[in-house]
C-alpha positions in Angstrom: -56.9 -91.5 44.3 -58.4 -91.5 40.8 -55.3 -90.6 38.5 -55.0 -90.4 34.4 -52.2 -92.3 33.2 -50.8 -93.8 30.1 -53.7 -96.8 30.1 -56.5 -94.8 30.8 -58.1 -93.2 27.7 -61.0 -92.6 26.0 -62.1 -95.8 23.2 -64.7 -93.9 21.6 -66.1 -90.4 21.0 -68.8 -91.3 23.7 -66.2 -90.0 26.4 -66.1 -86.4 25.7 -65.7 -83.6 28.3 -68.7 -83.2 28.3 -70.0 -86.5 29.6 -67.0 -86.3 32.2 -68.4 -83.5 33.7 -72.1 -85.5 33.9 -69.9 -88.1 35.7 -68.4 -85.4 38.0 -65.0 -85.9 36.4 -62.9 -83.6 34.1 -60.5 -83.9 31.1 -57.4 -82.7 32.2 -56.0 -79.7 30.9 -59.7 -78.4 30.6 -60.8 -75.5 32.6 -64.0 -76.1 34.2 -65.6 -73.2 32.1 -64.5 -70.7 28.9 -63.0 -67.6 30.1 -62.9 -64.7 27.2 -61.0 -62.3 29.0 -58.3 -65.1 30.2 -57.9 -65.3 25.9 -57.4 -62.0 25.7 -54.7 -61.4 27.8 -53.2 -64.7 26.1 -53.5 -62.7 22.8 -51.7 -59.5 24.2 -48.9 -61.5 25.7 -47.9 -63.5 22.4 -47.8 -60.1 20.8 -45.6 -58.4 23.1 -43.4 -61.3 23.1 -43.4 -61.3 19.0 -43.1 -57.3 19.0 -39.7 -58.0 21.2 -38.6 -60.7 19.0 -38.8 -58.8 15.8 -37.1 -55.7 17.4 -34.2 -57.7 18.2 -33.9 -59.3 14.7 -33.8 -55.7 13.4 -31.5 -54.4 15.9 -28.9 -57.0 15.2 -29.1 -56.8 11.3 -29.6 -52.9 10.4 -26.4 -50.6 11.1 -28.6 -47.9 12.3 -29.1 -49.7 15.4 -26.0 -51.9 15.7 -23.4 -50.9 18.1 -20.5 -49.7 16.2 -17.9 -52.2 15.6 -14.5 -52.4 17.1 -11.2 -51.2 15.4 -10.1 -54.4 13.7 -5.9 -54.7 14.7 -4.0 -54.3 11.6 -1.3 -56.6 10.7 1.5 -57.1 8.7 0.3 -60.0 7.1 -2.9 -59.1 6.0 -2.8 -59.6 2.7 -2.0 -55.9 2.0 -5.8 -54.2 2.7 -5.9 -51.0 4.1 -8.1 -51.5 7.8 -11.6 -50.6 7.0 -11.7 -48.1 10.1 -8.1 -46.0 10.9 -6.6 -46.0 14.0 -6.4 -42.4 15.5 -3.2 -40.9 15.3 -0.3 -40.9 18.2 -0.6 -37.8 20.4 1.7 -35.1 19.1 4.9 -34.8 21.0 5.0 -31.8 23.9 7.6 -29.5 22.2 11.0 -29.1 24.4 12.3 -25.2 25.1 15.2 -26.4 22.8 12.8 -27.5 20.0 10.6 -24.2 19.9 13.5 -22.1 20.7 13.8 -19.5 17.2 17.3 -19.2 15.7 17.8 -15.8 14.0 19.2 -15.5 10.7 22.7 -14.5 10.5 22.7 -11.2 9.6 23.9 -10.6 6.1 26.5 -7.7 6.7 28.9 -9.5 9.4 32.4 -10.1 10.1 33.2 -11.9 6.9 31.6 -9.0 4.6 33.1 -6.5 7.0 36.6 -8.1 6.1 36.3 -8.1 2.7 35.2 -4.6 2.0 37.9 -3.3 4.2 40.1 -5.3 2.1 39.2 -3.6 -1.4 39.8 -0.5 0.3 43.1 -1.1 1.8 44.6 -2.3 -1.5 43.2 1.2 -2.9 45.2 2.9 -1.0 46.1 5.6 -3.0 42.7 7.1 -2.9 40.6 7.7 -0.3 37.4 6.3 0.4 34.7 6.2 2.6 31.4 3.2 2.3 28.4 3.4 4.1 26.4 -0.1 4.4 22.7 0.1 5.5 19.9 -2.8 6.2 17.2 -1.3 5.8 15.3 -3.7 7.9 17.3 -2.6 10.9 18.4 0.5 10.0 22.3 0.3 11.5 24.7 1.9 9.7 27.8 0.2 8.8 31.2 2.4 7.8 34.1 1.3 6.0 37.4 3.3 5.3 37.4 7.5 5.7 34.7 8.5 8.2 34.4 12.0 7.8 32.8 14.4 5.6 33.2 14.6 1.8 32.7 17.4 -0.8 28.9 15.7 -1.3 28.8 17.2 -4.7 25.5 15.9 -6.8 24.5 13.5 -4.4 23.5 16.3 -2.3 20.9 16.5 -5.0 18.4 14.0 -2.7 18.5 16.0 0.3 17.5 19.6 -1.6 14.4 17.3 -3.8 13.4 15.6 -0.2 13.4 19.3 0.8 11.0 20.6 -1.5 9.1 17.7 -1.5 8.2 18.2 1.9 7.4 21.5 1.1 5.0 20.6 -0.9 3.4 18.2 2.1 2.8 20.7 4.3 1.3 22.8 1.9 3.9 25.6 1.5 4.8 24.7 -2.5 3.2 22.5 -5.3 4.5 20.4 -7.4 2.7 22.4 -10.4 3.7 25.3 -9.9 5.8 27.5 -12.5 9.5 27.2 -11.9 11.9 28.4 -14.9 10.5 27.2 -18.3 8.4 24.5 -16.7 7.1 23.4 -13.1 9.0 22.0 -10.2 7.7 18.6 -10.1 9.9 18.7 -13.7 12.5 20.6 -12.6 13.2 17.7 -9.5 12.9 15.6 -12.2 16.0 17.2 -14.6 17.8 17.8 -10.8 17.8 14.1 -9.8 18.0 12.2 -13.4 19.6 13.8 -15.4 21.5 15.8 -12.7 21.1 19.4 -13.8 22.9 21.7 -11.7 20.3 24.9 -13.3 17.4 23.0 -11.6 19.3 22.7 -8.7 19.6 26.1 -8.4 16.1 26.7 -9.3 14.5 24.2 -6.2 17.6 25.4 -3.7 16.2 29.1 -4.4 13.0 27.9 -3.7 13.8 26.6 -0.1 16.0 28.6 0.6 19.5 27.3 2.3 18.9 28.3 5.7 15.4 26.3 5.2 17.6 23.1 4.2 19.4 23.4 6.9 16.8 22.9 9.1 15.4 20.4 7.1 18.4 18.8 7.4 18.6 18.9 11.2 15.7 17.1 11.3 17.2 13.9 10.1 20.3 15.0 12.6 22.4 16.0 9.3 24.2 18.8 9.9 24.4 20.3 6.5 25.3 23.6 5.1 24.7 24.4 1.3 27.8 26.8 0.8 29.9 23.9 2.1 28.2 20.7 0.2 29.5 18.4 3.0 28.0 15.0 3.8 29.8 11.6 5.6 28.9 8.7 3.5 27.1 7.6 6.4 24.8 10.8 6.3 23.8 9.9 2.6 23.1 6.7 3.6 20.7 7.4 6.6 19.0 10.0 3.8 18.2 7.1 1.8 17.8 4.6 4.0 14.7 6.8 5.4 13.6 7.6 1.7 13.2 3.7 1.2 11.5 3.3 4.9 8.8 5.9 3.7 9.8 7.8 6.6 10.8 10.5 5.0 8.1 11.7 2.4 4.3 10.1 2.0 4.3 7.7 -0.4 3.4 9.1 -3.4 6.4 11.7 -3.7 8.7 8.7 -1.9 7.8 6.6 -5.3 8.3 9.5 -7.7 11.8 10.4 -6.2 12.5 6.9 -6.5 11.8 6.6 -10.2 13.9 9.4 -11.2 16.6 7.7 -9.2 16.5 4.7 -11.9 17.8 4.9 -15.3 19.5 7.7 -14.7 22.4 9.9 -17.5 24.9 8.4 -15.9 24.9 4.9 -15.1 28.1 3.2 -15.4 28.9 3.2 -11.8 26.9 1.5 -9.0 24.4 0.0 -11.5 27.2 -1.0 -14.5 28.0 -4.0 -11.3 25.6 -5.3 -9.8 24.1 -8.7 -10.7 21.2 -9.6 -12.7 17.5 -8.9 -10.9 18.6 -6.7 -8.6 17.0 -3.0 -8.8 19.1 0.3 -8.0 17.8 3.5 -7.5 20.4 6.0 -7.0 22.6 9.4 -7.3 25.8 9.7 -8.7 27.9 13.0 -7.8 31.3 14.1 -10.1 33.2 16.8 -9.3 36.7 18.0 -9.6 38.1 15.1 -7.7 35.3 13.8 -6.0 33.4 10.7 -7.3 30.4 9.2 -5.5 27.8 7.3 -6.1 25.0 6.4 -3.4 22.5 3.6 -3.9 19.5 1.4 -2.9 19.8 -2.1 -3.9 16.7 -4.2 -3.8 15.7 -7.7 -5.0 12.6 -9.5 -3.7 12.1 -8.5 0.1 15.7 -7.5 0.7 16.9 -3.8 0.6 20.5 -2.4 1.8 21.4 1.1 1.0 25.2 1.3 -1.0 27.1 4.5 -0.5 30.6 5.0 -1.7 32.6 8.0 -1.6 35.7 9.0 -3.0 38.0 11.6 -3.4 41.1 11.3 -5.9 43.5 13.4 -8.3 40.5 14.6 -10.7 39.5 13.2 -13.9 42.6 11.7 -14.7 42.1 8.9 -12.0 38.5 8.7 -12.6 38.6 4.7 -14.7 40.6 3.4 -11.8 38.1 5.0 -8.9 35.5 3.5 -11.3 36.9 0.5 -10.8 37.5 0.7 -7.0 33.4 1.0 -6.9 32.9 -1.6 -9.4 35.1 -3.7 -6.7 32.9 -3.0 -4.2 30.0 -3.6 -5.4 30.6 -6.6 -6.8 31.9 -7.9 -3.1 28.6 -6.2 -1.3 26.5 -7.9 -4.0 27.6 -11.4 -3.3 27.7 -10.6 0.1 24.2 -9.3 0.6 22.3 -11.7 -2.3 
């Protein structure tokens, strides 16, 4: 068989294709005729194949289409840089019963405040005296030394405005209207700060004492005007629902409130408590009886104060003075 190696070639351009073919043979590699459409497809392949090539040299150099890289490791010697990508943070801990559980606060009047009241009033022997301690964020009433009822004298004053005031909120009075030589709303005013016993009489004639009685029974007071009695612990639930806003709408709750500040008389409850604390209160002198009954308030805290006592008269009134003084000091730093 004919066959084209290495030593067979053509010596001249007289051996062309096409004289092979007049010779009946063929260059090889040659087709025996031009095909156009066999180009074509030749054309559309090289294409594709460039098209592809292109793609991937795009893929692999633009970030849009490059696959996100892994989270290089950090380590501790790497020359100090911060890791370009973070690693995500360790799953938080599933909290134990023990670690959720809520501790309450100790509550401020306890044993140890207990103690130390009952020991200002044991070394005041001679006198006898009854405190009421209330937090007004639970409301329970904590008593101290005598129990029972005391000549209320002026600090019965809160429960006849309270009275009227309510009055007044179910439309059965006004504030406005004419009372002696001015209005009520002024003559509660004179009753409460400045502790006039004619305004008293004015507002208690405008109740009326059976109607305070009632009023009284409300709160589960049992009062009686001709008597004037109250337990410390009475006055203190009074003012512990004043301060609550249980007892009058808020309005008349905040203008009873005011005239209990800055009061003719303040050399009491208010001459001993520490600095920022507020006191609204009502003092009560008479014959032997000296009382003074109190809110005490800084920031969110409130406790109402009451202290009764009942001595010789006037001539022992600087050393009951000072028995309150005592105790407020010791409830002070106790409950702030």
């Amino acid at each position: 068989m004919q066959s084209w190696g290495p030593g067979r070639h053509f010596s001249s351009g007289r051996h062309t294709s096409t004289s092979a073919r007049r010779t009946g043979r063929r260059l090889p590699g040659t087709p025996d005729r031009f095909r156009p459409h066999l180009l074509v497809v030749l054309v559309a392949v090289l294409a594709l194949i460039s098209a592809a090539t292109i793609y991937a040299t795009i893929q692999a150099r633009d970030p849009v289409f490059a696959e996100p890289p892994a989270p290089a490791a950090t380590s501790a010697t790497a020359a100090g840089a911060a890791p370009t990508v973070p690693s995500p943070p360790p799953p938080a801990p599933v909290p134990t019963p023990s670690a959720t559980a809520v501790v309450p606060p100790t509550p401020a009047i306890g044993p140890a405040l207990d103690e130390e009241i009952n020991d200002v009033i044991q070394s005041n022997s001679a006198y006898r005296v009854g405190v009421a301690l209330v937090d007004v964020a639970d409301g329970a009433v904590h008593e101290y030394g005598a129990k029972n009822k005391f000549v209320a004298a002026s600090t019965a004053k809160i429960l006849a405005a309270a009275s009227y005031y309510h009055l007044v909120e179910t439309g059965k009075a006004s504030l406005g209207a004419r009372m002696g030589a001015s209005t009520s709303g002024q003559q509660i005013r004179q009753m409460v700060q400045q502790s006039n016993n004619d305004s008293w009489a004015l507002i208690m004639a405008a109740i009326g004492a059976r109607a305070l009685t009632n009023y009284a029974a409300t709160l589960d007071i049992p009062y009686d005007r001709s008597v004037n009695s109250l337990t410390p612990a009475e006055m203190a639930k009074t003012l512990t629902e004043l301060y609550s806003g249980r007892l009058l709408n808020a309005e008349n709750t905040r203008q009873l409130l005011s005239y209990m500040q800055k009061t003719n008389f303040e050399t009491l409850i208010p001459a001993a408590v520490p600095p920022g604390v507020t006191v609204f209160h009502k003092y009560g002198l008479l014959n032997g009886y000296l009382h003074d009954s109190s809110i005490l308030v800084r920031g969110d805290k409130a406790y109402v104060f009451v202290v009764y006592t009942q001595g010789r008269g006037l001539s022992d009134m600087a050393a009951r003075t000072r028995i309150i003084h005592q105790l407020t000091t010791t409830v002070a730093a106790g409950l702030f």
